[in-house]
C-alpha positions in Angstrom: 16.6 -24.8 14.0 15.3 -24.6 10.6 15.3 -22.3 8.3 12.9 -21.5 5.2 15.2 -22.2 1.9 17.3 -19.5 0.3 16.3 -20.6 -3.6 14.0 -18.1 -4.5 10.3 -18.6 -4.9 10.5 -21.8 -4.9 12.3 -21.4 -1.1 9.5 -19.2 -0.4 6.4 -21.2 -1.3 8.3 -24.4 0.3 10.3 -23.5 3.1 11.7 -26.7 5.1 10.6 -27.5 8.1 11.5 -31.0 10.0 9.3 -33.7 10.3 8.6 -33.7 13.6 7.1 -29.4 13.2 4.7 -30.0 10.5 3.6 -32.8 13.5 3.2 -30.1 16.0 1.7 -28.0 13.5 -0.8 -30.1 12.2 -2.0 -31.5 15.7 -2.5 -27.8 16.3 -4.5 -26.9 13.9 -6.2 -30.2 14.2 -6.9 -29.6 18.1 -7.9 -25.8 17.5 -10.4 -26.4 15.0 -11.8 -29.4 17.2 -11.9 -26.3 19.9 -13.2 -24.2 18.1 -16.2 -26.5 17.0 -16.6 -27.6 20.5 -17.3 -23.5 21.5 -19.8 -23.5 18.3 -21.7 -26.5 19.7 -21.7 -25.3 23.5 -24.0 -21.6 22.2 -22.3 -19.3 23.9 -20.2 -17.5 21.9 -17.0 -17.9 20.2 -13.6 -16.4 19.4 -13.7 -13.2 17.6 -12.2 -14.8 14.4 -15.1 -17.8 14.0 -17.6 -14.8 14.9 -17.2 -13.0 11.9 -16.8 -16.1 9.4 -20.1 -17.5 11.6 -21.6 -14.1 10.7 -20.3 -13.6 7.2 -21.9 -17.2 6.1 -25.4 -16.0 7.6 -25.0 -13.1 5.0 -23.3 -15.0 2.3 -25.3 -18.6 2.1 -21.8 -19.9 -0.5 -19.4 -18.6 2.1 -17.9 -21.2 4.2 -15.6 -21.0 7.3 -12.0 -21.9 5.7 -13.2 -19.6 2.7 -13.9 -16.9 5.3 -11.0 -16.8 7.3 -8.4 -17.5 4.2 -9.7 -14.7 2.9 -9.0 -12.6 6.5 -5.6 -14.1 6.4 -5.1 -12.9 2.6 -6.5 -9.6 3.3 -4.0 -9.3 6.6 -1.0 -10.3 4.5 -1.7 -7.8 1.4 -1.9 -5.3 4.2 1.6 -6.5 5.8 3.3 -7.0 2.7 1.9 -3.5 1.3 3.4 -1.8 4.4 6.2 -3.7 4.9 7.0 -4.0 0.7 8.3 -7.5 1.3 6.4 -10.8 0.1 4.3 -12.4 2.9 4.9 -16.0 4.1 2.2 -18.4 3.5 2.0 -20.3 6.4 -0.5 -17.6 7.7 -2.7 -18.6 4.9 -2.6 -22.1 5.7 -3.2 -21.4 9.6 -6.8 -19.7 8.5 -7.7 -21.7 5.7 -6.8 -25.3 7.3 -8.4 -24.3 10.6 -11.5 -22.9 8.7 -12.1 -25.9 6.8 -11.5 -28.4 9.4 -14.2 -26.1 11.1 -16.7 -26.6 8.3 -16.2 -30.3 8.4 -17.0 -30.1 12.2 -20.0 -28.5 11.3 -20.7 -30.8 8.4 -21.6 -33.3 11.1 -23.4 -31.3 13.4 -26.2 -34.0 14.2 -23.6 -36.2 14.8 -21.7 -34.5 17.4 -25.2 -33.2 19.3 -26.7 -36.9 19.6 -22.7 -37.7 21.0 -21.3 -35.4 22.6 -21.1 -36.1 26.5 -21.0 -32.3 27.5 -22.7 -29.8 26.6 -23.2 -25.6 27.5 -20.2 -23.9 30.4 -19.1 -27.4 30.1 -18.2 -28.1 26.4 -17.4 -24.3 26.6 -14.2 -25.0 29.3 -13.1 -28.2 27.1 -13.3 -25.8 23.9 -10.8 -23.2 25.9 -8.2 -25.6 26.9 -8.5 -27.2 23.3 -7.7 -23.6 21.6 -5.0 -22.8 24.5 -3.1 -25.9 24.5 -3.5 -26.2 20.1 -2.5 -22.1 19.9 0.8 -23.6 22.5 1.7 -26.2 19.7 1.3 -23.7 16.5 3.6 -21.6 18.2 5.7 -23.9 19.3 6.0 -25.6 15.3 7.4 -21.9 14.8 5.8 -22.6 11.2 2.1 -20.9 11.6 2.0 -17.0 12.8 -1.2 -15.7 12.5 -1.8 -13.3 9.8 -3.3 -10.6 12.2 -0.2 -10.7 14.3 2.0 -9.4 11.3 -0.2 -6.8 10.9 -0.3 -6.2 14.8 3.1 -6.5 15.1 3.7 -3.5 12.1 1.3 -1.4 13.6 3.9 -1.3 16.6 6.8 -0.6 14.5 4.9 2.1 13.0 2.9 3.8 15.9 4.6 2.4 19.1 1.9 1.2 20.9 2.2 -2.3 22.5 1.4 -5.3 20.4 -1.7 -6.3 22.9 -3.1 -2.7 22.0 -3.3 -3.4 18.2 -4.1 -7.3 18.8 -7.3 -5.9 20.6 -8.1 -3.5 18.1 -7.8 -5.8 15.4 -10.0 -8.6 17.1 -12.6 -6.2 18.4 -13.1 -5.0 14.4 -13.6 -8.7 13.8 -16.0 -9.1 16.7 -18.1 -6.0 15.9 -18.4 -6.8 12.1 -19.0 -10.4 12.9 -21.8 -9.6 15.9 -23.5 -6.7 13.5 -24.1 -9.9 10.7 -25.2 -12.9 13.1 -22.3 -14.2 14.3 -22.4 -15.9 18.5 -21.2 -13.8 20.5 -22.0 -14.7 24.3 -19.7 -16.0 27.6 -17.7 -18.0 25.7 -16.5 -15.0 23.1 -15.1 -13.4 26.7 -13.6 -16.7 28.0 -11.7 -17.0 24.8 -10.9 -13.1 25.0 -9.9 -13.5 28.6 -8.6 -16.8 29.3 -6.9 -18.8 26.2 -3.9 -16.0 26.2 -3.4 -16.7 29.3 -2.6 -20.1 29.4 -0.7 -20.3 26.0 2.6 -19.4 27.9 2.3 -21.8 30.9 1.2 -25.0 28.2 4.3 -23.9 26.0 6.0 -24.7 29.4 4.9 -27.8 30.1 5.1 -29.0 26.8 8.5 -28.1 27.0 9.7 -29.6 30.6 7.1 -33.0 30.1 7.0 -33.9 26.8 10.6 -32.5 25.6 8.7 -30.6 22.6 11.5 -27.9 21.5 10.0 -24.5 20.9 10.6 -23.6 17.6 8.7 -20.4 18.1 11.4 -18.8 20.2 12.7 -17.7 16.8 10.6 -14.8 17.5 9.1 -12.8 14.6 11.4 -10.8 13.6 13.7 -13.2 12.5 10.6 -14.9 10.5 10.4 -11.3 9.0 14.1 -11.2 8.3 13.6 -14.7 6.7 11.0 -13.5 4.2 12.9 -10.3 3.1 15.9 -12.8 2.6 13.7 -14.8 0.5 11.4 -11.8 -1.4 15.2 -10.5 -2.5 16.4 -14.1 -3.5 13.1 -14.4 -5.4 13.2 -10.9 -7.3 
């Protein structure tokens, strides 16, 4: 198991990882953003995240997708570290912003992908859910990218006791509203995400496990990630 290094800031902003993670965790990313692209291109809707940067770029013609969902993932972390008075990890962050991006240069070759893509509509929509379940399977599984609303989900339990799924809803229904109120899609496949892509994280992180061999690194759990970062915030100050 590895562990984020204990010398300082420096430890904090590069905490080691082996090899064979940052694979997982990149391949992840890489496979979520190709999912997530794959829901944009279907038109019917997409996760609540891509709705509001979708939506915020109709209102913000500069704004791109990575800059819009780094700036989510900031905005989560100054929250969690303001609540929690410990420095953030990064890897949130770079989830958001490396997803994002990769999103915008999906998009970048729109043309492209409609003159060759074989599906299209329900179809392209199913491919895009089992792209975002099995990627969201191998982020976890790096144990290297949480996602910056589950910190702040996760202190919302520790502060009003209500289960994590609770405050995970709330948090992505105030994306989804904000997002839908500027333009973003919302449609079947917003609900299919909603509904279905939890669902089958677990049972892929399974089978990656029993055919593939991949080790789950996310069975850390988060609060020793949180106990890592107050380790490091006192090294560091």
């Amino acid at each position: 198991m590895s562990r984020a290094s204990p010398h300082g800031i420096v430890g904090w902003l590069r905490p080691t990882f082996t090899r064979s993670q940052y694979f997982v965790y990149l391949l992840g990313c890489v496979l979520f953003s190709l999912g997530a692209v794959c829901f944009i291109q279907a038109k019917l809707g997409t996760d609540p995240l891509d709705v509001f940067a979708l939506g915020l770029r109709k209102q913000v013609p500069w704004m791109t997708v990575g800059m819009a969902q780094g700036g989510i993932a900031v905005l989560c972390l100054a929250i969690w570290s303001f609540w929690n008075k410990k420095l953030p990890i990064v890897s949130p962050f770079v989830t958001f912003f490396l997803c994002g991006s990769l999103i915008d240069l999906g998009l970048h070759y729109h043309d492209w992908l409609v003159a060759n893509l074989p599906l299209a509509g329900y179809p392209l929509m199913f491919l895009a859910v089992f792209l975002c379940a099995y990627a969201s399977s191998l982020i976890i599984m790096s144990g290297i990218g949480i996602r910056a609303m589950d910190l702040v989900a996760i202190t919302m339990v520790y502060k009003w006791k209500a289960p994590f799924v609770v405050w995970k809803t709330l948090l992505e229904a105030c994306l989804l509203l904000a997002g839908f109120l500027m333009g973003g899609p919302v449609g079947p496949g917003t609900i299919a995400f909603l509904t279905v892509v939890d669902l089958l994280i677990q049972p892929m992180m399974i089978a990656n496990q029993r055919y593939l061999g991949l080790r789950n690194h996310g069975l850390r759990g988060r609060k020793e990630i949180e106990q890592e970062t107050a380790a490091n915030f006192a090294t560091a100050t």
